[in-house]
C-alpha positions, 0 to 999 in steps of 0.5 A: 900036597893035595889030592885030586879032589882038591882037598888037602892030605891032611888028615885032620880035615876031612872033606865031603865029596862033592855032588858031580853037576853035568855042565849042559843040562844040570843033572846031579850025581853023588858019585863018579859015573863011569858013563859021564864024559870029563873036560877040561876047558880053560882050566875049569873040569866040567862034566857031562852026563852020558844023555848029553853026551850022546846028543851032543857027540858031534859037537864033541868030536868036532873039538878033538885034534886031527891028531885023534884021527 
C-alpha cells in the first residue's frame, strides 16, 4: 500500500515531502496551501497557485462539466 504522496508505508523508509510547484507560473510552496487549486489531468496532478487561479478563472471554469452548473 502506498500513501498519498506517493511513497511507501514502510516505516523504515521515510520520505521528504516535496516542494508544491504551481504548473502555470512556477511558484513554489514547501507545504500544501489551502488557497492553491488542485487537478488532475492526464493522470498528472498539477497545482495552481491562488494568483494564477484568479486570473485564469475563466479558463478553469470553462473545463468544468455542464453538470456543475
Amino acid at each position: 500500500m502506498t500513501s498519498l504522496d506517493g511513497g511507501s508505508t514502510d516505516p523504515g523508509s521515510p520520505t521528504e515531502p516535496r516542494p508544491l510547484v504551481c504548473a502555470r507560473c512556477g511558484t513554489r510552496a514547501d507545504v500544501p496551501q489551502p488557497t492553491w487549486t488542485f487537478s488532475v489531468e492526464n493522470g498528472v496532478r498539477q497545482y495552481i497557485c491562488d494568483t494564477c487561479s484568479r486570473e485564469n478563472l475563466r479558463a478553469i471554469e470553462g473545463r468544468l462539466d455542464s453538470a456543475w452548473w
